[in-house]
N, C-alpha and C positions, 0 to 999 in steps of 0.2 A: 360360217354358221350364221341363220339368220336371228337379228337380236330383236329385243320386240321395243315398241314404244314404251315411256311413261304413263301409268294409268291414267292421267292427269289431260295426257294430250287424246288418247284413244276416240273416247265417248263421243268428242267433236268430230271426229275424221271419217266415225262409221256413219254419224250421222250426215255427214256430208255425200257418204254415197248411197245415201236412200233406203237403209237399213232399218226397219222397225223397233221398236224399243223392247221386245222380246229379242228380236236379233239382233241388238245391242249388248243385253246382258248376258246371252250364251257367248259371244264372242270375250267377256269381260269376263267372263268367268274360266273361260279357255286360258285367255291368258295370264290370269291369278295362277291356274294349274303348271304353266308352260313358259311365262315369262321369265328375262335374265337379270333384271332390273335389281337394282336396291328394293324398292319399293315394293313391286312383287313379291319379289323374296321375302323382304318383310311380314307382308301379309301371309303367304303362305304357311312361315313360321307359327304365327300367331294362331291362323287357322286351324292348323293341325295340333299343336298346344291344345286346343280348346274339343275339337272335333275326335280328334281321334284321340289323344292323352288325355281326353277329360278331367284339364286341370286349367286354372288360371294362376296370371304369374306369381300371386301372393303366396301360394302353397307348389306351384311347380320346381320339382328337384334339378339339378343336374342332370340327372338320365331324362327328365321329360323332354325337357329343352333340345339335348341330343338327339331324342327319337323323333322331336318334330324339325327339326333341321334335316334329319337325313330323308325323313321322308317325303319332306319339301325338294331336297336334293332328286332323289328316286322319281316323283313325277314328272319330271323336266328329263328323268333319263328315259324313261317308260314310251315317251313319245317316239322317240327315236328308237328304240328297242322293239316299239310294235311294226312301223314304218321297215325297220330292216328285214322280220322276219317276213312280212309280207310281200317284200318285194323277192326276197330270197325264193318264197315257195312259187310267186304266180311268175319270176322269172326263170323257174327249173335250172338254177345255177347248178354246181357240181360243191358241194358242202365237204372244209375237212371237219373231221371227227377226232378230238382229241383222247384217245381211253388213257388217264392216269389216273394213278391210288393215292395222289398227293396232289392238294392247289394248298401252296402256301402262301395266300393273298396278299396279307395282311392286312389292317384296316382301311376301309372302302373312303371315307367321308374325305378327305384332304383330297386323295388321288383322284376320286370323282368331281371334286369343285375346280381340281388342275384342267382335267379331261376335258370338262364343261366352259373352261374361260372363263370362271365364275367366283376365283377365289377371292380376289379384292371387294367384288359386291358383295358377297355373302360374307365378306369380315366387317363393312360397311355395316350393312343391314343387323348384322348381332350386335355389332358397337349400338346402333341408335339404337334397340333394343333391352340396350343395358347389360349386357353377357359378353363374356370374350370368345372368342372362335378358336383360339389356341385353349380354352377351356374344356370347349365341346369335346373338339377333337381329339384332348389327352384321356375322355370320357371313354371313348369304343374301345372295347373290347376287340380285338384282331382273332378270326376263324380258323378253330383250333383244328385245320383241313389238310396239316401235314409241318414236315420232321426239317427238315435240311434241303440240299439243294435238289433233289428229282422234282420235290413241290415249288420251289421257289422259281426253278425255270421252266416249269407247267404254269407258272402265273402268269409267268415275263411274257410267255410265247400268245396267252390269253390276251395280253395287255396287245401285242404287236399285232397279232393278226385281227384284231380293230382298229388299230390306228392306222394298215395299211390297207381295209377294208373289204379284209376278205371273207366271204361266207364261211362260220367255223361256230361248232359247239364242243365244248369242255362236255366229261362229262365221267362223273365219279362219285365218289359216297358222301352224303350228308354226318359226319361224325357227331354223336352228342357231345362225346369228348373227346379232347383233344390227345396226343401221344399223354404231358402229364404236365403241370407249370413245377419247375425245378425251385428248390431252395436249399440257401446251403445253410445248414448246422455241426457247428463243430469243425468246418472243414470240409464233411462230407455230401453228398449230393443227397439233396429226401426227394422222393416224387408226392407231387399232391395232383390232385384231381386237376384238370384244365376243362370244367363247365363252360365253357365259352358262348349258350346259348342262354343262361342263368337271365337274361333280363331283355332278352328277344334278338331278334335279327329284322332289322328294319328293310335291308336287301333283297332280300329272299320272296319268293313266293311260292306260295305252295300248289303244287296244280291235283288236288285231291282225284280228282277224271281223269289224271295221266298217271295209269301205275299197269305193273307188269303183274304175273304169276310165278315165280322161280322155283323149282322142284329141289329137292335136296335129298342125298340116299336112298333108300329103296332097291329096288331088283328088276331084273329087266325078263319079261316076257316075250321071247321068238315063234313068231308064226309067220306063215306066208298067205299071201292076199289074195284077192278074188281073180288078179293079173300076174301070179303067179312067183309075184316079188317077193323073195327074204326082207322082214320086215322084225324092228328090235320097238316092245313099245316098254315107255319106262314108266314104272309104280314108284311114287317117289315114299319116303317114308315123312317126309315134309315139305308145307310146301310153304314158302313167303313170299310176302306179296311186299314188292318199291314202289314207293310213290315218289314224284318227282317235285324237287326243289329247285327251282328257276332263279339265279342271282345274274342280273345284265352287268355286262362288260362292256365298257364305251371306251372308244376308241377316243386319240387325244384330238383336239377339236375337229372332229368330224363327226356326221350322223352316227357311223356305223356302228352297233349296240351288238354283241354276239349273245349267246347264252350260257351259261355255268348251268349244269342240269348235275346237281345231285341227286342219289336216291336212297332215301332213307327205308329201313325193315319194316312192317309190320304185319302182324299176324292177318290172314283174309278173313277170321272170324276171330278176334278179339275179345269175345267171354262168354263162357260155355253156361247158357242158364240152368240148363238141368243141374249141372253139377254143382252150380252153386243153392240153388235150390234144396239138394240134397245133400248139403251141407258141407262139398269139400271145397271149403272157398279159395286155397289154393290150387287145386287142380283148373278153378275155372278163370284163369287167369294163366294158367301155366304155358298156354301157345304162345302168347302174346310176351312172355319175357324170353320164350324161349327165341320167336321169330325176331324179336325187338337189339337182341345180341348182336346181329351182323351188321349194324351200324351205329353198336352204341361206340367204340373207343378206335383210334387210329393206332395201328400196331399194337394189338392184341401180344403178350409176353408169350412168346411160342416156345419156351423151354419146352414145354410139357408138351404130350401129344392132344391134350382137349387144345391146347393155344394153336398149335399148328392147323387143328383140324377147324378152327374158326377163322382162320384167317385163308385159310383155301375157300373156305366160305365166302366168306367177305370179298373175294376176290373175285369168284365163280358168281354171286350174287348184283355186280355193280355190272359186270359184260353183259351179263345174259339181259340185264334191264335194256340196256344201251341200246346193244343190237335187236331186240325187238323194239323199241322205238325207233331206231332207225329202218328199219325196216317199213312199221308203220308209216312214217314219213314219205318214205320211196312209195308204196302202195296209195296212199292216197293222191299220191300226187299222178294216177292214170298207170304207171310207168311197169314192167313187168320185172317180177323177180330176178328173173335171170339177168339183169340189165342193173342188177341193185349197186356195181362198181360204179356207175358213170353218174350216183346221185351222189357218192361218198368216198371218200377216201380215207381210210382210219389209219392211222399212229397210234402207237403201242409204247409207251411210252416207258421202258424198260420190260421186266419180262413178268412183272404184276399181272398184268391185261394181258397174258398170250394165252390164257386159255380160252380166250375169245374167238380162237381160229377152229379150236375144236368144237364148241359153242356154235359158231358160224353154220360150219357142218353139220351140227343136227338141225339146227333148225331149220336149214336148206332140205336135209333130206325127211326129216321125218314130221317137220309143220308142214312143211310146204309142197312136200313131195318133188323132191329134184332124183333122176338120176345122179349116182357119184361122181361121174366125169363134167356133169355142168355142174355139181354144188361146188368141185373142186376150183374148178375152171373161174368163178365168181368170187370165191374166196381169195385166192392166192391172187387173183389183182385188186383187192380192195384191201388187204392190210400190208404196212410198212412198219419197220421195227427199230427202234433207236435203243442202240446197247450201251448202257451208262456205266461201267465195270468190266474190269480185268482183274480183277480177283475171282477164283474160281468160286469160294466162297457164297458170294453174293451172286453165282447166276441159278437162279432156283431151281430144287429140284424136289418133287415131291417122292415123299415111298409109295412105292404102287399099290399095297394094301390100303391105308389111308386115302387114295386119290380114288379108289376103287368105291371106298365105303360112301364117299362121299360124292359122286360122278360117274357111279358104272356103266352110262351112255357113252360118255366122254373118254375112260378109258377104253372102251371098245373102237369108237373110231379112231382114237389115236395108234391105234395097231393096227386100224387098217390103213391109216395116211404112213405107218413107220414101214406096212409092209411092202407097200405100191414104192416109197420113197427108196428102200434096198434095193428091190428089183433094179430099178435103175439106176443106184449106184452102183451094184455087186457088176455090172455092164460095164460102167465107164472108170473102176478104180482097179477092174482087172481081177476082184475077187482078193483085193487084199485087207485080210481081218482085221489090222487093227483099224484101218482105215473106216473101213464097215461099223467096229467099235463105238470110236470115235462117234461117228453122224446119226447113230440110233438116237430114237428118239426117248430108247429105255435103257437106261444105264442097268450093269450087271453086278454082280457081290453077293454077298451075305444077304442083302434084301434090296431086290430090284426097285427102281424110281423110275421116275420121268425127268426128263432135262426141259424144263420151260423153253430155256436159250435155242435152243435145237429148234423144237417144236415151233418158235418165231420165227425161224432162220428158212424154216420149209416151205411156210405157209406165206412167209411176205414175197413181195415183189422189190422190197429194198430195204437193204440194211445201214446202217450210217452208225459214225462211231460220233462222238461231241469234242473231239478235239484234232490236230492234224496227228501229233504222236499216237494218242490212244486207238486214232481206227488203224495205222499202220502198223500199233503192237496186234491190234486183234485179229487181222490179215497174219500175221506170224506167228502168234499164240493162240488164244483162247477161241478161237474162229478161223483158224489158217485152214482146215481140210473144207471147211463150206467155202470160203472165197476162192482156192482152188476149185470148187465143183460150179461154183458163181459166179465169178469173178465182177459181173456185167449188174451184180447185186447194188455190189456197195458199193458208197461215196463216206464224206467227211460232211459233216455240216456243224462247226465248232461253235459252242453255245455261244451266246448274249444276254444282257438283259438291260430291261429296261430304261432309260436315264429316264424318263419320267417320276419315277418313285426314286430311282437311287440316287438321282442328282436333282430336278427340281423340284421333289416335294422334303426329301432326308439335307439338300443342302441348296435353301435359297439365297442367302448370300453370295453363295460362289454362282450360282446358277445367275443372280443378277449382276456380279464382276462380268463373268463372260457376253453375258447377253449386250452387256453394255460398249465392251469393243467388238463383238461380230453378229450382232444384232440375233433373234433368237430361233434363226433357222435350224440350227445344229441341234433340237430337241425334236424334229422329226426326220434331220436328216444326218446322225452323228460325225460322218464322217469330214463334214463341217469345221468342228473343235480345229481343225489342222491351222484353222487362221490364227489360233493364239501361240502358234508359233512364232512370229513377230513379234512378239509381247515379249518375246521370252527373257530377252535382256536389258527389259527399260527398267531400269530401276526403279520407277513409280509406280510400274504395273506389278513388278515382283515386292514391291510393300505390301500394294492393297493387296495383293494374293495372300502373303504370311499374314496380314492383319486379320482376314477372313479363318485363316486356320487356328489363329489365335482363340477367335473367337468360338470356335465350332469346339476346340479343345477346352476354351475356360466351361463351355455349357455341359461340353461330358464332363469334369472336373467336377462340377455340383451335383449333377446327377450321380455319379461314383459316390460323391461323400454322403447325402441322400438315402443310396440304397444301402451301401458297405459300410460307413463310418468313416472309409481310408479318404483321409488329405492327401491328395496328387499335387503337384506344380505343374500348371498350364505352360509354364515356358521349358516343360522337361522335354524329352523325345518321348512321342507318345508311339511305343512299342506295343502291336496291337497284332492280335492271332483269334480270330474267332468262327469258328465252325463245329462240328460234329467234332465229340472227343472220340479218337480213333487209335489207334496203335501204329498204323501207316500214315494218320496226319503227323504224327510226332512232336505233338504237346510236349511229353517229355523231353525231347530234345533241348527245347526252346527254354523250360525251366532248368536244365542242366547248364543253359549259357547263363541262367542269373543267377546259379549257385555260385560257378567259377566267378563272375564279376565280384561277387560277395566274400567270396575266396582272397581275391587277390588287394581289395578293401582291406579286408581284415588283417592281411599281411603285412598292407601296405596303407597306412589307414589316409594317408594324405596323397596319395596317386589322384592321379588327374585324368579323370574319366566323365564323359557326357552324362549327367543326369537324365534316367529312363525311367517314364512310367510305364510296366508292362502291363497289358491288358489281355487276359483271356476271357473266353466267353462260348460256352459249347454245351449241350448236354450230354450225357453218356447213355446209351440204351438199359433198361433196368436190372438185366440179366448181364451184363457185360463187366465181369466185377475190375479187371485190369483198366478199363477205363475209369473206371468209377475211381479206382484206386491216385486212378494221376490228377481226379480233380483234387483230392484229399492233398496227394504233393505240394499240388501250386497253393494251395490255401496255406499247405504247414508251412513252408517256404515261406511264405510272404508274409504270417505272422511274425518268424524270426527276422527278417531282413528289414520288414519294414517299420520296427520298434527295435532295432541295432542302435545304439547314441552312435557307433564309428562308421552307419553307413550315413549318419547325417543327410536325409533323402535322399540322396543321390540316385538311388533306388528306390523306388515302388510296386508292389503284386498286386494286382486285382484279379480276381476273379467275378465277372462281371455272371449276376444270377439271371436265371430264365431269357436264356439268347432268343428270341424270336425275331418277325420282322421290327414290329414296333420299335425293341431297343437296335438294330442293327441300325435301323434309321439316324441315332445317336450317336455310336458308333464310327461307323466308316468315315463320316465329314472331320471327325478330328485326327485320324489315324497321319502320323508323318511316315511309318514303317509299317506293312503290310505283308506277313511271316506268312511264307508258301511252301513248307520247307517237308512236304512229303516225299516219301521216297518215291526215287524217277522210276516209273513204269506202273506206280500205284493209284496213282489219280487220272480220274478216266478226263477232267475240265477244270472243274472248277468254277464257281462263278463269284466267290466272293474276293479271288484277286483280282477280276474285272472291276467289280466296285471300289475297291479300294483304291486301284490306279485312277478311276474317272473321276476321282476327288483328292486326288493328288499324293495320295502316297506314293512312297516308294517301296519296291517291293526287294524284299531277301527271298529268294528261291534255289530248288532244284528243276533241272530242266524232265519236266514231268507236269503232262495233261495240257492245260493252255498257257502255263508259265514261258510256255517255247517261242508259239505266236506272241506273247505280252513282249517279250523279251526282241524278238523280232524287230516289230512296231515301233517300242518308245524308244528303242536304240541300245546297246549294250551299256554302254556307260554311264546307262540309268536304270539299271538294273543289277541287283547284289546277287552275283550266280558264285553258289557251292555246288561242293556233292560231285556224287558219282551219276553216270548217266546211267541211261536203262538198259544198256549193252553189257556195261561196267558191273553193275548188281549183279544181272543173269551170270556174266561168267565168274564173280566172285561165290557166287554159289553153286554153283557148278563144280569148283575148286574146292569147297567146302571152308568155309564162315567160319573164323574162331573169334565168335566177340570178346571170349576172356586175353585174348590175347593180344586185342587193341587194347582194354583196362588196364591190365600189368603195365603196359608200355607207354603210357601218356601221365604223366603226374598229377595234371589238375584233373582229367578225369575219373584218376582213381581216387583223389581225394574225395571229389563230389560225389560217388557213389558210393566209399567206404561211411559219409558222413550219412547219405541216407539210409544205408543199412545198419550200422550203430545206434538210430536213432534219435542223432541231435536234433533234427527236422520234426520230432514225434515225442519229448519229454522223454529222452532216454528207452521209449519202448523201441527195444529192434526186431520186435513181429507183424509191427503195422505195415511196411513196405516189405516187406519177405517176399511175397511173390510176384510185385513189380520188379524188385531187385534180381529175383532167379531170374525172369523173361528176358532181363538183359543182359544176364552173364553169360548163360548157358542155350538158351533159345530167341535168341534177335532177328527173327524173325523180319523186322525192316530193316538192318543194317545202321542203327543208329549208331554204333560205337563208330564204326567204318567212316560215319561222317562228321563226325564229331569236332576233328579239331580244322577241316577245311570250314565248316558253319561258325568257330569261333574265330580263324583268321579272318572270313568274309565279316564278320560283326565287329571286328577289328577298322576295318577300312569300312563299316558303315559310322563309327566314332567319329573316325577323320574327317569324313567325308560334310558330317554335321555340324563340322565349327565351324565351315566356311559356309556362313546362310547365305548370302552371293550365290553360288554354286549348287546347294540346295533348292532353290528357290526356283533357280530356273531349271532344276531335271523334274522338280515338282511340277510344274507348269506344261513342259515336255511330255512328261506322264498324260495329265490331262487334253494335252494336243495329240495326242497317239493315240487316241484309242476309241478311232470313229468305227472301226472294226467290230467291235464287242459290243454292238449295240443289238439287241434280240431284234432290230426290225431286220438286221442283214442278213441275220439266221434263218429267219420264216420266209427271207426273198428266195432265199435258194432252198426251201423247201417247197416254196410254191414255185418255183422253175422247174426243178432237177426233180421233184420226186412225186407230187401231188397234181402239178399238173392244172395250175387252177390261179384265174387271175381276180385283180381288183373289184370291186362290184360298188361305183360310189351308191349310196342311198339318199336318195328324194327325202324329201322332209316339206311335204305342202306344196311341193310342185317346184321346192328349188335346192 
């Protein structure tokens, strides 16, 4: 990357090549814009303080400072962000298309100053300006753009496929708000608002000339044409208009800038004067909150049928923007419709964005006027499908009356893509019904639906699962009759993510340990890490390694006491589970091991056991009261346990509030135990055991999602394996589950759950956990009792295993030489080999 001179030396040099003193100060002023410098930088700062925060330092806030730092950042990326798409369009490269309903970013400013080479000068230049840069940066606010891991490794893949410089656009909803920011009261989980835009977006731009039309409801009109064609036109009963939001993604030191294209709602006529005029001043405004809905909040509460029917919205509203943009794209660039596969290749990034394929189809046949057999023909090689679940649960299915009310274009072609697709099943399965069942694209019952999963499964041209277990459970189960009818469909492409944010920007100490014995290749090329395998037993290197975790653990340690109150010991076992609260992650579980340790304490008050600080950290969705309920668990738990005189800390409960990226970043670099411990055949990946290993934890797992490949890799005997497998599950249910009759038969586990349904956990109320307690006596739906005491024996030998820091120190280290694998650039290699079809494109930047 090219770096610019000191302003100081410039002025002489231009002059020196015969430059006029107008074309002196356009080039001075370019490089104010664009330069890497201290000095630049500095000025920039100030600049923008002054010009665009119209503020000077005496009265400038914190946020001023922030918003002219990032937008001094943002110019210097802008250059390379205009430079890339330009080369993109006039070299008519082959562009992927990412459609996802979640970018879980996180905060731009650090990651961006990494990306740029830029972070030591820009902590320079804020120093001499008097402001700290670890101040700025604790300042941003992180984009409240999605939940857990679908958004998290929609970012990674964002981040990768810049850094390996491939033409590619994100592209999904502008949220005003976020899912919700959590806090706990009482114990219990409250949702509050996540305004995440409350004080601007410095990243973003808004392209007000780039917006679509989207139709919504209405009735459909059949007639036939002046050529004789059956022709469907559709009256919508609303229509909203996306406008697009542009946030540049830069690749790590390299030109290549991609684009995050969000698109936000709004109404195409925004206030109706008559009516205001004539006095109904709500009606004249009433478009504009109605249009304004589809991208005000991320995961709209779909109990209700209005929630379902706004988030079918929301979801039908973000493709249809996409795909006519990209279409536009394709057309301006000369090239003919029918040919629109060889400008794009979109990813479907679960089964959110699969009604893009029926989407596709109209607007082939009825904007564009395609015969069916070439709209089809164009379609099915331009989308590919990544299925992130094996819970039937989670693969979407709409009811056909509500899909109807809301797309009755769209349900019309989807019956004729289910009826063309039978015909030629009911041929090659012999006309066998269930099988026929099975592959519809409309499920049957009491009230007919649509299967999204299907519907993806039809229209792609490849299917991939995100781990090596889960795409060969979804060959056997939840997708066995299409890869029998496909076979030649699917592959594996097991996730990654990024070490740029998870390991040099969330942990620069360990990032500059490593760099320091195999210099800092390994951060675009992970697979690297493997030289700290020689490290692994020098004594000196396995200090400064523990020193460095020391460290990472005392800073989450203040941070815990900060937000919770709770005093942790940095030199405890930092016992560490954070993700989505689920029922199949089995939180639960995990807290039933720290009632039995507390159990057998109390029995035994002078037993000789590792001091562990446990740390949770997850939200619960707000309709999901059995999760909601296990946060309340670990809080009541942890109030008793961790003000016990006889557990004398030995023990500690955290529940760590509002998990997002920002505190993950805090997180993971202290964790020494990394709890993976869902049940085998329930987790489709995983990515937050990836992070936790790349910073040296150790992981307790069941062999389920990528805990198999982790396991693999760092070697088994650095890795804490329980549980049943996914063979083991299926045919223990199969036989039929009696969890009350693992209870009766285990002593500490009956203890531990007879104490939470008495109450002791809950001030003697025994109606507080009632229905967490029934789910696991009589309905166990994950097998948790079934694993119970193999997860307590393996925590058993995770004890031991932690006295000897010797032995510790270097499976820790191991961990982190393992796992050049799970780095998201290897992920998007083999999606641009095996599935897209599309290589590197480095970008010119002024001719070099």
């Amino acid at each position: 990357m090219k770096k610019s001179l000191p302003l100081s030396d410039i002025k002489s040099v231009l002059e020196d090549r015969g430059l006029d003193q107008n074309e002196v100060q356009n080039v001075l002023v370019e490089d104010a814009r664009t330069g890497l410098t201290v000095e630049t930088l500095k000025k920039a700062i100030q600049n923008n303080l002054f010009y665009v925060q119209g503020k000077y330092p005496e009265i400038a806030t914190r946020n001023d400072y922030y918003m002219a730092l990032a937008y001094a950042v943002r110019d210097r990326i802008l250059q390379r962000w205009v430079a890339s798409v330009k080369q993109y369009l006039q070299e008519k490269h082959r562009i992927v298309s990412y459609l996802s309903a979640e970018y879980l970013l996180g905060p731009h400013l650090a990651n961006n100053l990494i990306n740029l080479g830029i972070y030591k000068e820009t902590e320079q230049a804020t120093k001499e300006l008097g402001i700290s840069l670890d101040w700025l940066i604790e300042k941003e606010v992180e984009p409240g753009l999605g939940n857990g891991g679908l958004g998290r490794l929609a970012a990674c893949y964002m981040d990768s496929l810049a850094t390996l410089e491939v033409p590619a656009i994100g592209y999904g909803i502008r949220y005003q708000f976020g899912i919700f920011e959590q806090d706990i009261r009482d114990g219990w989980q409250v949702e509050d608002t996540d305004n995440w835009l409350r004080r601007g977006n410095p990243w973003e731009i808004a392209r007000r000339e780039l917006s679509y039309d989207v139709k919504l409801g209405g009735y459909l009109q059949h007639y036939t044409d002046r050529d004789g064609k059956f022709r469907s036109k559709w009256i919508p009963e609303l229509t909203v208009k996306g406008v697009a939001y542009d946030t540049p993604i830069l690749g790590y030191k390299v030109n290549t800038t991609n684009t995050l294209r969000l698109w936000k709602s709004e109404a195409p006529r925004s206030f109706d004067f008559q009516s205001f005029n004539a006095g109904d001043y709500n009606f004249a405004v009433n478009q504009k909150i109605v249009c304004e809905n589809l991208s005000k909040v991320l995961y709209p509460n779909d109990e209700t049928l209005n929630g379902k029917k706004l988030r079918l919205q929301q979801q039908y509203f973000f493709v249809s923007c996409s795909l006519q943009d990209m279409i536009g794209i394709h057309l301006r660039q000369g090239e003919k419709i029918e040919d629109f596969q060889s400008t794009f290749s979109v990813q479907l990034n679960d089964t959110h964005p699969a009604v893009a394929i029926a989407e596709m189809m109209r607007l082939l046949l009825d904007e564009h006027d395609l015969d069916w057999s070439t709209a089809w023909r164009v379609t099915s090689r331009t989308f590919a499908y990544t299925n992130h679940t094996l819970l039937p649960e989670a693969l979407e299915k709409w009811d056909l009356e509500l899909f109807q009310s809301v797309l009755p274009r769209h349900l019309e072609i989807i019956y004729e893509i289910n009826r063309r697709f039978l015909d030629e099943v009911t041929v090659r399965v012999y006309g066998d019904p269930e099988k026929i069942r099975s592959l519809s694209l409309i499920g049957e019952g009491p009230r007919k639906y649509i299967k999204m999963a299907n519907l993806a499964c039809v229209g792609s041209y490849a299917i991939n699962g995100v781990a090596a277990l889960h795409t060969e459970l979804l060959k056997k189960t939840v997708l066995k009759d299409f890869y029998a009818l496909y076979p030649e469909k699917f592959s594996n492409k097991t996730n990654g993510v990024t070490p740029r944010r998870w390991m040099v920007l969330s942990n620069p100490k360990l990032t500059e340990l490593i760099s320091s014995k195999i210099g800092d290749g390994w951060i675009k090329h992970l697979e690297e890490l493997s030289g700290l395998e020689k490290f692994a037993d020098d004594p000196d290197f396995q200090k400064q390694w523990m020193d460095v975790k020391l460290e990472m653990k005392k800073n989450l340690a203040r941070k815990i006491k900060n937000r919770t109150g709770i005093d942790v010991n940095p030199e405890s076992m930092f016992d560490i589970q954070v993700k989505r609260i689920h029922e199949y992650k089995r939180q639960h579980l995990n807290i039933l091991h720290v009632i039995t340790l507390y159990n057998r304490i109390k029995q035994n008050p002078e037993i000789d056991i590792v001091p562990r600080t446990f740390v949770f950290a997850g939200k619960a969705a707000p309709g999901y009261k059995l999760a909601k309920l296990m946060i309340k668990l670990i809080n009541s738990v942890g109030d008793i346990v961790n003000n016990d005189p006889d557990v004398k800390d030995r023990l500690k409960v955290v529940f760590y509030p509002n998990y997002n990226v920002t505190n993950a970043q805090k997180i993971y670099p202290a964790a020494d135990l990394s709890e993976q411990i869902s049940t085998a055949g329930k987790e489709a990946s995983g990515t937050g055991n990836m992070k936790l290993s790349m910073n040296g934890a150790l992981t307790i797992g069941t062999l389920d999602g990528a805990n198999v490949e982790i396991r693999e890799c760092v070697g088994e005997e650095n890795f804490f394996l329980f549980g049943l497998t996914a063979e083991e599950v299926a045919r223990i249910k199969s036989e039929g589950y009696n969890p009350y009759g693992y209870y009766q038969n285990n002593a500490e586990l009956k203890l531990a759950m007879d104490q939470i349904s008495s109450g002791y956990f809950s001030h003697l109320d025994d109606t507080v956990f009632k229905d967490l307690v029934k789910s696991l006596l009589y309905d166990d739906q994950f097998l948790l009792f079934a694993d119970y005491q193999s997860y307590i024996e393996c925590q058993d030998k995770v004890d031991v295993a932690y006295r000897d820091k010797v032995k510790w120190a270097k499976m820790s280290i191991l961990n982190t030489a393992r796992m050049g694998k799970f780095s998201s650039d290897r992920s998007i290699q083999e999606y641009c080999e095996d599935i897209w079809k599309v290589k590197s494109v480095p970008v010119s930047l002024n001719g070099n």
